[in-house]
C-alpha positions in Angstrom: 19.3 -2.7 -17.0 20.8 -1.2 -20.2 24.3 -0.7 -21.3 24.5 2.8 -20.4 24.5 1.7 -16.7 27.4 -0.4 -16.3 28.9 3.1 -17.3 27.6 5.0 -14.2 30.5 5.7 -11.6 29.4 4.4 -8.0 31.5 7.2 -7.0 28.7 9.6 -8.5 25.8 8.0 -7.1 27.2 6.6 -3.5 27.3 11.0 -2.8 23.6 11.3 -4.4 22.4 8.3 -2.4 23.8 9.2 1.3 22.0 12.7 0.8 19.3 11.1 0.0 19.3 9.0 2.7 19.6 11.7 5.0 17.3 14.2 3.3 14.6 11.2 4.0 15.3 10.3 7.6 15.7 14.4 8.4 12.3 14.9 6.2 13.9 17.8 4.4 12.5 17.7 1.2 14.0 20.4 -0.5 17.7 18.4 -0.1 15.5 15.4 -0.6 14.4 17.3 -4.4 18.1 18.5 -4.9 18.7 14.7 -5.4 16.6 14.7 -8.7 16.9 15.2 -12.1 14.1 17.7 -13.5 12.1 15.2 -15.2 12.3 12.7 -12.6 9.7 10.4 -12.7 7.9 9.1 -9.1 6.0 5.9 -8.6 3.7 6.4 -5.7 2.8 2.9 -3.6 -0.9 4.4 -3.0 -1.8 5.0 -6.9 -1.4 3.9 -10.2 -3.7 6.7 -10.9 -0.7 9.2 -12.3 3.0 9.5 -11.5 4.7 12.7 -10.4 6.6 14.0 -14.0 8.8 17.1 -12.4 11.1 17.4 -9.4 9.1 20.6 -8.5 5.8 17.9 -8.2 7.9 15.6 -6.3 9.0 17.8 -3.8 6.2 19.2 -3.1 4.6 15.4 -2.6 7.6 14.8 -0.6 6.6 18.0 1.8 3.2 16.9 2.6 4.4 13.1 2.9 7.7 13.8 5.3 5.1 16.3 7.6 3.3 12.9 8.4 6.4 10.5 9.0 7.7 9.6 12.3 10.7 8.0 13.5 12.1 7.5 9.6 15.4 5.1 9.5 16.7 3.7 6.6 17.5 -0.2 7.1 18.3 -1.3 3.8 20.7 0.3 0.9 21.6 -2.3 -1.5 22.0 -2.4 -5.5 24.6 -1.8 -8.1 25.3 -0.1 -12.0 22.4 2.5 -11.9 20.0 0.6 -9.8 19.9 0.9 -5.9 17.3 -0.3 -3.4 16.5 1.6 0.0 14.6 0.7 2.6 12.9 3.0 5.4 11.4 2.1 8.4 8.9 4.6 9.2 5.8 5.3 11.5 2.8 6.8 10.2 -0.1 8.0 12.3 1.0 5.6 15.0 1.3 2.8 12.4 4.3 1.4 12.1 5.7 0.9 8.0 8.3 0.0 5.8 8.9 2.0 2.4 11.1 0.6 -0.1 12.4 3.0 -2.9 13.5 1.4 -6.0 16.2 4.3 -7.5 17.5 4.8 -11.0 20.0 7.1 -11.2 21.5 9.2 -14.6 24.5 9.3 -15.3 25.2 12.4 -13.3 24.9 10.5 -10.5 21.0 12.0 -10.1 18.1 9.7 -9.2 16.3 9.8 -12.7 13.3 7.6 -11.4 11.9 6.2 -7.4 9.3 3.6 -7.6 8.1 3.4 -3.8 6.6 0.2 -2.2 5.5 0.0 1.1 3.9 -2.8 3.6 2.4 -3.6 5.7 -1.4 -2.8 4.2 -2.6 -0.6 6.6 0.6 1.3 6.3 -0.2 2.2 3.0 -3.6 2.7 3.6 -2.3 6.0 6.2 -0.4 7.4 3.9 -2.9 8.7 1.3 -5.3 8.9 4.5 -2.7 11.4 5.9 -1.2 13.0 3.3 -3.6 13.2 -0.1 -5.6 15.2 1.8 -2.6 17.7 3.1 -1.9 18.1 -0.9 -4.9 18.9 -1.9 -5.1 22.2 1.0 -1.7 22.7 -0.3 -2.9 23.3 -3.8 -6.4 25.1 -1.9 -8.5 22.4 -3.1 -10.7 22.2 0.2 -13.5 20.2 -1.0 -11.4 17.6 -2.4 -9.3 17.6 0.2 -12.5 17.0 3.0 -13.8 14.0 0.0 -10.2 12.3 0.2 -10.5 12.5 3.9 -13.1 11.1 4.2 -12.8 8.5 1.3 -9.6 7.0 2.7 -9.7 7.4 6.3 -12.2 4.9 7.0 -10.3 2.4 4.9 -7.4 3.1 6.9 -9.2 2.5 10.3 -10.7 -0.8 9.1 -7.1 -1.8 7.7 -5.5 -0.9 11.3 -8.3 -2.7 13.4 -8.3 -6.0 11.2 -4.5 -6.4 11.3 -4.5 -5.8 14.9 -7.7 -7.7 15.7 -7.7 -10.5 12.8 -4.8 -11.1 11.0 -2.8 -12.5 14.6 -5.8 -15.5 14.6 -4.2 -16.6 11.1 -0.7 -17.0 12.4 0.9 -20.6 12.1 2.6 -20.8 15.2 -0.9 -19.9 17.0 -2.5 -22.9 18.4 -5.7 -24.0 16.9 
């Protein structure tokens, strides 16, 4: 953390941070993008690849993303100065997920930067399963949309089947 956020009124960001909140669990993501500064900066959990540079980008990742989510609760707010941590619980083509947002905000009381991480694996794996190929028909990029389909989708399955099939034989309270 730098100086300048010990200089950030909580009573600027608590406001940002319950619409927020709420934009998320309601998947509205136009109050969701009202939330952000203009050059906001989004770290998505699925890529490394690029980061999203512009509220405009954001929100309309955020469209796409929220049209997938089911049953989103946040569980988790926690943080202080111009950091905050929020966790959802979500459910994602059947497949039950938590996304934790780390939040910078500016001194505004905007959120200036989210870095997303969500568990368990085949959680993640659904999301750009779901929705990469929903933002690429968005922007009418068909063809890439139908490779990204069926890139990611079959990793997704074989994520969902071994966690549900394999990963219970390597719990410690399960006899040997």
């Amino acid at each position: 953390m730098t100086d300048e956020s010990s200089t950030i009124d909580p009573g600027v960001i608590e406001p940002t941070l319950d619409r927020f909140v709420a934009a998320v669990e309601a998947g509205d993501s136009a109050s969701y993008a009202q939330c952000l500064v203009d050059d906001v900066v989004f770290r998505s959990a699925s890529t490394a690849a690029f980061e999203y540079r512009t509220r405009a980008d954001v929100e309309e990742m955020a469209t796409a993303t929220f049209a997938q989510f089911d049953h989103v609760r946040c569980s988790t707010r926690t943080g202080s100065g111009d950091t905050r941590l929020v966790v959802f619980d979500f459910t994602i083509a059947g497949v039950e997920g938590q996304d934790a947002q780390l939040l910078r905000f500016a001194p505004d009381g905007r959120i200036s930067e989210v870095t997303a991480f969500v568990r368990p694996l085949p959680a993640l794996a659904q999301i750009p399963a779901q929705v990469a190929p929903s933002i690429a028909r968005r922007s009418g990029r068909r063809g890439l949309a139908r490779m990204l389909a069926l890139s990611s989708r079959p990793v997704a399955a074989m994520l969902r089947s071994g966690d549900a099939s394999m990963s219970p034989k390597l719990d410690p309270a399960r006899r040997r």
